[in-house]
C-alpha positions as a Markdown table, in Angstrom:
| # | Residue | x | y | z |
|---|---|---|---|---|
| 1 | Unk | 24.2 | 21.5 | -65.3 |
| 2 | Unk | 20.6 | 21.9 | -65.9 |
| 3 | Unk | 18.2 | 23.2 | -63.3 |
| 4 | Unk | 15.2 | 21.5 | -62.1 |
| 5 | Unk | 12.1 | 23.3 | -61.4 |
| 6 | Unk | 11.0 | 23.6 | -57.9 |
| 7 | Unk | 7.4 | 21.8 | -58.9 |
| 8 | Unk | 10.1 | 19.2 | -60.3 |
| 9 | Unk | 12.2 | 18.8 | -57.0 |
| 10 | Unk | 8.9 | 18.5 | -54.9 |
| 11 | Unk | 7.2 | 15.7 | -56.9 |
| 12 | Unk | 10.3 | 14.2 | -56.7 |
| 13 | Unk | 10.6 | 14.3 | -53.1 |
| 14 | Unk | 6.6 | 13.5 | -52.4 |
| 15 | Unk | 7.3 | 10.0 | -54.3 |
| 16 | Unk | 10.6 | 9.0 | -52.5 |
| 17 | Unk | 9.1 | 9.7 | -49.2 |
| 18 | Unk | 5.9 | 8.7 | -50.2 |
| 19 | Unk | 6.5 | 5.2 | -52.5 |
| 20 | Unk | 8.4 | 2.1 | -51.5 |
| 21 | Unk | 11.1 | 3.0 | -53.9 |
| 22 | Unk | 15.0 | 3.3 | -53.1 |
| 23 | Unk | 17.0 | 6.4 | -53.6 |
| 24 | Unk | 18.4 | 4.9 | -57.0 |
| 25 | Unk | 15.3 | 4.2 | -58.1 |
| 26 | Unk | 14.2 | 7.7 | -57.4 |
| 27 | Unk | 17.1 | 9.3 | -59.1 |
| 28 | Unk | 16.8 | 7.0 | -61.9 |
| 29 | Unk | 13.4 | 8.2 | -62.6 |
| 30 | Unk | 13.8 | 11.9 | -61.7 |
| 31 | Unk | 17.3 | 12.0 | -63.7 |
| 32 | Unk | 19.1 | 13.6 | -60.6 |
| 33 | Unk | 21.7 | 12.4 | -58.4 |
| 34 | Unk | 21.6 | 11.1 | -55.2 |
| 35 | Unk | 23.2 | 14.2 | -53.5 |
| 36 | Unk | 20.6 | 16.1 | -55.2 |
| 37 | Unk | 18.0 | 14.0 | -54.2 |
| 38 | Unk | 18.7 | 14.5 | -50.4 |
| 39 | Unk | 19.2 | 17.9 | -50.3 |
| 40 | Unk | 15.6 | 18.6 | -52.2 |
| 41 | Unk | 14.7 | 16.3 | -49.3 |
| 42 | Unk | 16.2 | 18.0 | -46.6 |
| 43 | Unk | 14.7 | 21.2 | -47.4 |
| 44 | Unk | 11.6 | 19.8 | -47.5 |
| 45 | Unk | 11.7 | 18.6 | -44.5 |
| 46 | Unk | 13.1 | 21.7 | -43.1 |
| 47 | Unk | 10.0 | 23.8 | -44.6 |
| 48 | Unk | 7.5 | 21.4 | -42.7 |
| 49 | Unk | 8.7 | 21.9 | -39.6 |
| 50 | Unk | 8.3 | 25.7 | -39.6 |
């Protein structure tokens, strides 16, 4: 398991919630898996709202 940068979690995040592209997509692009995906997400959103 290799792990991602948290520069590289954030763009990745930013362009799923930001681009009309699909989670698959996403992961596809960002070599990650879906799971991953949403729980970079999640903690994004998380940090906003505080």
């Amino acid at each position: 398991m290799k792990h991602k940068s948290d520069d590289y979690k954030l763009t990745a995040v930013q362009y799923y919630l930001v681009e009309d592209v699909t989670q698959k997509e996403v992961c596809k692009i960002f070599k990650c898996s879906p799971r991953s995906l949403m729980r970079w997400v999640d903690k994004y959103k998380k940090k906003m709202v505080n």
